[in-house]
VOGU-3710 file (C-alpha; in Angstrom, 3 decimals, decimal comma):
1> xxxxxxxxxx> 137,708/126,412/14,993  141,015/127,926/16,285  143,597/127,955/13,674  145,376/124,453/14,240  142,033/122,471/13,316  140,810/125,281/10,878  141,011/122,842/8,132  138,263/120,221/7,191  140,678/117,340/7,327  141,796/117,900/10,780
11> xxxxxxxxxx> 138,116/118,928/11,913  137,452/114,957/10,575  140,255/113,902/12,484  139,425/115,785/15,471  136,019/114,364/15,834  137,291/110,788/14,897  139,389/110,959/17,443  137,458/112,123/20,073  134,709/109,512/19,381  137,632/107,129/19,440
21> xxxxxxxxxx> 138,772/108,004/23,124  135,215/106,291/24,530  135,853/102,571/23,330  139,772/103,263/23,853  139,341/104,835/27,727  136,632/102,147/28,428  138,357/99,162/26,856  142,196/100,086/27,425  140,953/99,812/31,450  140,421/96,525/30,924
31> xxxxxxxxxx> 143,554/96,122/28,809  145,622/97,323/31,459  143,621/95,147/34,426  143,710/92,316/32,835  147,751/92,350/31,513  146,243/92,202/27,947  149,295/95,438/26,652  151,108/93,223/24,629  147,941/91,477/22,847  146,357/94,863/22,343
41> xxxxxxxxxx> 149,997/96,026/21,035  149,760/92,958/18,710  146,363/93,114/17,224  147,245/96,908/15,806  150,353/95,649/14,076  148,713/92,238/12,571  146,467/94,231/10,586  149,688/95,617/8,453  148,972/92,141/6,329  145,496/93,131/6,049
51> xxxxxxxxxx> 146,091/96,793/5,362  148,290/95,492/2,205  146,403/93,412/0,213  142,880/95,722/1,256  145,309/98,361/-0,787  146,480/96,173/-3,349  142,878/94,941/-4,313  141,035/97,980/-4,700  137,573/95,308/-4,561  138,343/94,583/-0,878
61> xxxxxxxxxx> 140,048/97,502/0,368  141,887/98,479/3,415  139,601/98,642/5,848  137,793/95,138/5,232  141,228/93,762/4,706  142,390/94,857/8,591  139,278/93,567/10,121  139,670/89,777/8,366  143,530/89,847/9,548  142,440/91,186/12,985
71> xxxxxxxxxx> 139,455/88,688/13,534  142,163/85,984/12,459  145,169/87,356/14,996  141,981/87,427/17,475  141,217/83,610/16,403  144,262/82,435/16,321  145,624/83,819/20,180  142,095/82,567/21,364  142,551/79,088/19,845  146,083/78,501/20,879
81> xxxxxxxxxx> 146,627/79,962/23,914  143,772/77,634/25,140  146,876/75,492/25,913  148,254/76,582/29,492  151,514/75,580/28,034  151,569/78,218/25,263  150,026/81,033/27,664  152,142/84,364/28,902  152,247/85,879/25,296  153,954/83,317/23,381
91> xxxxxxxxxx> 151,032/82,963/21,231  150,685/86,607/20,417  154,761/87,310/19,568  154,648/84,099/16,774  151,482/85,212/15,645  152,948/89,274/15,693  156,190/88,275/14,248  154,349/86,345/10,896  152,208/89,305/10,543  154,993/91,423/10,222
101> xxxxxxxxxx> 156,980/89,142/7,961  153,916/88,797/6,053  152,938/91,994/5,750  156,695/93,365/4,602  156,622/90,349/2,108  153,404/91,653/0,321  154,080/95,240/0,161  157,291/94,439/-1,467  156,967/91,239/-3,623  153,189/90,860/-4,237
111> xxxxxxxxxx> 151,162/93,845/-4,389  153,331/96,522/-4,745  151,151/99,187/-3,839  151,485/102,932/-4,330  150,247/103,935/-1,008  153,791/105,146/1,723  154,573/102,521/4,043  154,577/105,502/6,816  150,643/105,822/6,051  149,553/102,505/6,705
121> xxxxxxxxxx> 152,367/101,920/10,187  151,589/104,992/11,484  148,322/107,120/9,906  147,744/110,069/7,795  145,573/113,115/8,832  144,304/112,972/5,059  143,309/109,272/5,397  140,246/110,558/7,706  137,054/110,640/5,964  133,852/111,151/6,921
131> xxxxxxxxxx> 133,193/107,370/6,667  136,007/106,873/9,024  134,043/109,672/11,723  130,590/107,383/10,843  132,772/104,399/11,712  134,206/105,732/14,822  131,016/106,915/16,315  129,486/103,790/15,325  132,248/101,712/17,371  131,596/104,408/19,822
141> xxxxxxxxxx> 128,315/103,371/20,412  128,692/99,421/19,996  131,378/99,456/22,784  129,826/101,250/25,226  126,832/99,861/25,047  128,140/95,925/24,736  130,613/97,305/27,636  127,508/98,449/30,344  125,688/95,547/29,408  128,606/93,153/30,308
151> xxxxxxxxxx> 130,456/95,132/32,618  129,676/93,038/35,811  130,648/89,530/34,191  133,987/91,287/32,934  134,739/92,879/36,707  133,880/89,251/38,050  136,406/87,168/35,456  138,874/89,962/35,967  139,208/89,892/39,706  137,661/86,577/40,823
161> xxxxxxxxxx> 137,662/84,345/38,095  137,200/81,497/39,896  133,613/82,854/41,527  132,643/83,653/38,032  132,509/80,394/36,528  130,253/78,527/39,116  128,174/81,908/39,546  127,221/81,593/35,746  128,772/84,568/34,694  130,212/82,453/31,601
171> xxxxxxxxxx> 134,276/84,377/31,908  135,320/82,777/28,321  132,317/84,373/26,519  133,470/87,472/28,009  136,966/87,332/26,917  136,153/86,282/23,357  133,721/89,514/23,269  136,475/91,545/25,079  139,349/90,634/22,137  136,647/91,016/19,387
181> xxxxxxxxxx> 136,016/94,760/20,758  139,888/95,449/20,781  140,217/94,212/17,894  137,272/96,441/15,938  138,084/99,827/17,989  141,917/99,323/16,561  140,759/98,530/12,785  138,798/101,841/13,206  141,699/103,757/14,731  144,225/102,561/12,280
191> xxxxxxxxxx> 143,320/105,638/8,880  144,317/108,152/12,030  147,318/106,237/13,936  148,056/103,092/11,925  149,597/99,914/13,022  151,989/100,417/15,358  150,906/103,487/17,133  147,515/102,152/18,047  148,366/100,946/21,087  149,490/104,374/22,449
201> xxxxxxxxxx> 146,215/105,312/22,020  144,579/101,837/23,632  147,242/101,108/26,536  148,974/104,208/27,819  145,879/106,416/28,709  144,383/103,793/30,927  147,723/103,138/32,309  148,513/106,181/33,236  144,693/106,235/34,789  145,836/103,387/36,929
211> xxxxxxxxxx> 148,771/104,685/38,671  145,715/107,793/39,632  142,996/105,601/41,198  142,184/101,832/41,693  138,436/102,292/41,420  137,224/100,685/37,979  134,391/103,634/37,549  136,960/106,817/38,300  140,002/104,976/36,084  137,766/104,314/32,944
221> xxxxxxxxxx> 136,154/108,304/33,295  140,201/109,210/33,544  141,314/107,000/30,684  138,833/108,120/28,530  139,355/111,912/29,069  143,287/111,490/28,942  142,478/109,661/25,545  140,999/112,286/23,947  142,959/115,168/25,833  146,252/113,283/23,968
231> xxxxxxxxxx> 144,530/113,005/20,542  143,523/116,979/20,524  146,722/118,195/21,254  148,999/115,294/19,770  146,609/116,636/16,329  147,308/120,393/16,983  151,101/119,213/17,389  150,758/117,751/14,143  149,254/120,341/12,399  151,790/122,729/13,902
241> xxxxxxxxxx> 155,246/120,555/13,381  154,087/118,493/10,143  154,497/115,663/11,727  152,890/112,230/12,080  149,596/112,467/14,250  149,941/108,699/15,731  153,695/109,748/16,652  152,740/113,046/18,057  149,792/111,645/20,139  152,044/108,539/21,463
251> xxxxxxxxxx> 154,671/110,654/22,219  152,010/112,631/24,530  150,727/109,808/26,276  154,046/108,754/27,096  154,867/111,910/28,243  152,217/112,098/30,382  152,330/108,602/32,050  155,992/109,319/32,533  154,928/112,532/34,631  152,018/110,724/36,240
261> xxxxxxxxxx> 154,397/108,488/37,268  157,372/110,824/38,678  154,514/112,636/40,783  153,047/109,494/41,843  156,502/108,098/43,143  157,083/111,199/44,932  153,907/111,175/47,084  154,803/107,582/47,759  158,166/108,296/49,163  156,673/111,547/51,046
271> xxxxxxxxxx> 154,026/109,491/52,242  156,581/106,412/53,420  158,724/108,885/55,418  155,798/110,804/56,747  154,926/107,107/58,621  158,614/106,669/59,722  158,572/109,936/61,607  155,322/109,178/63,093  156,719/105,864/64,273  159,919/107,340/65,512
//
């Protein structure tokens, strides 16, 4: 290995991460199609609850503590935003903002626990394991497979909902396995990026795929290889700076959508006058 991932703990982070940019690329397409940003954003930081009490009862632990306070963000946006009324992301900021409060309330009154706040908001290259890398593969493997298998009932609720329900396609089913995905690809992400970082990892790839191409085949291929592009060198930058890895691969992604973004504006506006001089 060259000398930024020389050591075994990055090696495990390397590979984690890596494995990680399949159900992140893949799913973060559909994130970004179907204006899902903020819920993806909010299932990452309503596992800081979770996270708490899995570390202050050593029985349950973190990891089993995330997935019950994701499956119950997941429940809870489902149920409630059932109601038209309550739709547009209303749901997911109460439920976001008593996680939070939650969360803060047992790691300081409660539990108590030993473990740096920093580490469980935004990862720890010594938090991978090589049960994390059996988990990652594992979610890997689960979401592209569940993701092939349902890929043309998702296309059809995403783009013509309305076909989908009287061609049998069944669009809720869909959505509840969609949001059950998201939310086990972020509990498996969180030892590497934590809480509020996740959705660098989940969102900002595929976005930056979709200002490239508006073919669903091309964007997910683009998403996932930006993914794990950003999570190699955002770990090398790590290694190299001592700094956080979920920081240093956010602030890559953004960095790159930013640049996608400049060079994708300036085509448009050469493009735009190229068509006014041919009309002149």
């Amino acid at each position: 290995m060259p000398p930024p991932f020389d050591a075994p703990y990055i090696e495990r982070a390397l590979l984690a991460g890596v494995l990680l940019a399949v159900p992140f690329g893949l799913l973060g397409t559909w994130v970004v199609l179907r204006g899902l940003a903020f819920f993806a954003h909010g299932v990452g930081v309503a596992t800081f609850p979770g996270v708490v009490v899995g570390l202050g009862l050593p029985a349950l632990g973190p990891i089993a503590g995330s997935l019950a306070a994701a499956a119950g963000f997941t429940a809870a946006v489902s149920l409630f935003e059932r109601d038209h009324r309550l739709r547009g992301g209303a749901v997911t900021g109460l439920v976001l903002a008593i996680a939070l409060a939650l969360g803060g309330l047992l790691l300081t009154s409660v539990f108590r626990v030993a473990a740096p706040v920093e580490s469980v908001l935004f990862g720890s290259l010594l938090a991978i394991s090589g049960a994390d890398v059996v988990r990652c593969a594992a979610v890997a493997l689960v979401a592209l497979v569940t993701l092939v298998l349902t890929g043309r009932s998702l296309a059809a609720s995403t783009f013509d909902r309305e076909w989908a329900g009287p061609a049998g396609l069944r669009p809720g089913r869909g959505d509840v396995l969609l949001l059950g995905l998201l939310a086990l690809a972020v509990v498996t992400a969180l030892p590497a990026v934590g809480s509020l970082l996740v959705s660098g990892l989940l969102v900002v790839p595929a976005a930056t795929a979709r200002l490239v191409t508006d073919r669903l085949a091309p964007m997910q291929a683009l998403a996932v290889a930006l993914c794990a592009l950003e999570t190699v060198l955002g770990l090398a930058l790590a290694r190299t700076l001592d700094i956080p890895p979920g920081a240093a691969v956010a602030a890559l992604a953004g960095l790159g959508f930013g640049l996608v973004a400049a060079v994708a504006g300036l085509i448009r506006r050469a493009r735009h006058a190229s068509r006014i001089e041919a009309g002149a």
